[in-house]
N, C-alpha and C positions, 0 to 999 in steps of 0.2 A: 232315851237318847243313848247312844253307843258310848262306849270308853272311849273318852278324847278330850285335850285341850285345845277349845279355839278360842280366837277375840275378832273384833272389829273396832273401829274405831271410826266416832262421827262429828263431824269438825262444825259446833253448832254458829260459827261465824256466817256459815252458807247454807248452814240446813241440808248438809249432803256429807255422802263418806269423804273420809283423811284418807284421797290416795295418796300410795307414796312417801307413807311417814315408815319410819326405819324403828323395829322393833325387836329388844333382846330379850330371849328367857332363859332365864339363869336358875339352877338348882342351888336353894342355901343349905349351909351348912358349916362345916368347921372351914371347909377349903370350898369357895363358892364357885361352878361351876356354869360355865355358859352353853347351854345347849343348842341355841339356835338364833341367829338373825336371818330377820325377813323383812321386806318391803311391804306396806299395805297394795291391794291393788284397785282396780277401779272403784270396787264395791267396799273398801276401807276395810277388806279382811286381806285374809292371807290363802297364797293359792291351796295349799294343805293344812290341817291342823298343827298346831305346833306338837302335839304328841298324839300319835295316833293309837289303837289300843294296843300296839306291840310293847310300846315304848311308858305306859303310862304306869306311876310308881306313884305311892304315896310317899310324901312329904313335903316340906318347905319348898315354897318356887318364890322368883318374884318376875315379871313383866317391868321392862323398862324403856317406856314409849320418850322419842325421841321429838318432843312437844317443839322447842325453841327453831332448831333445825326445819323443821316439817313447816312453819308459822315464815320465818326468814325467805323461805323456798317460794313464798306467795305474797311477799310485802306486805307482811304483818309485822314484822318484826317485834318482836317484846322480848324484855330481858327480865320479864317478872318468873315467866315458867320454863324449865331450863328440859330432864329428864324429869319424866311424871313414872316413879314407880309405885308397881300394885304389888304386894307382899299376898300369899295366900297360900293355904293350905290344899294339899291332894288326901283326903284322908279313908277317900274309894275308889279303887285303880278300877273299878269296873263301872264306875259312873262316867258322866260328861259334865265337862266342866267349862263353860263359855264364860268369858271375862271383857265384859265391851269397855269402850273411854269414850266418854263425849266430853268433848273439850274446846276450848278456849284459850287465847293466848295468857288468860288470866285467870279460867279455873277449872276446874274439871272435877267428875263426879263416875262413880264405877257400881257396880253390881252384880252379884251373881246372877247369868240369863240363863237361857235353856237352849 
């Protein structure tokens, strides 16, 4: 797999991708930095990776998928899950790193994909 971070996100209420849920990656650290927002698209990913291998650095990231919002957008509305962040480590700039979310307006579950 090339150096890159991507995600997808799959909205298991319908058994299909979360278009259209609005998604920040942010670099931690002492001053926590916001790299990128993107919209998910048909296919509940994103048109580009969020760091492609120019851009990709090791260390702290976190993913903060915009759950309540995205759920609201399609009369679900729940006020249990609000922003679902993923905290993870880059600790091979020359790897790929795919982070997916399947979710629920009540829970959700992640793991490293390929």
């Amino acid at each position: 797999m090339p150096a890159k971070l991507s995600t997808h996100v799959l909205d298991l209420t319908i058994g299909r991708p979360a278009a259209g849920m609005k998604i920040e990656l942010w670099r931690r650290g002492e001053t926590p930095q916001r790299i990128a927002t993107v919209i998910t698209n048909s296919d509940g990913r994103t048109d580009a990776p969020l760091l492609d291998a120019t851009q990709m650095a090791t260390g702290d990231y976190e993913l903060v998928f915009h759950v309540r919002a995205y759920f609201a957008g399609r009369s679900m509305e729940s006020k249990f899950l609000d922003e679902v962040p993923i905290r993870f480590a880059i600790d091979d700039a020359t790897a790929g790193y795919h982070v997916p979310l399947l979710v629920t307006p009540w829970a959700y579950s992640t793991y490293r994909g390929s």
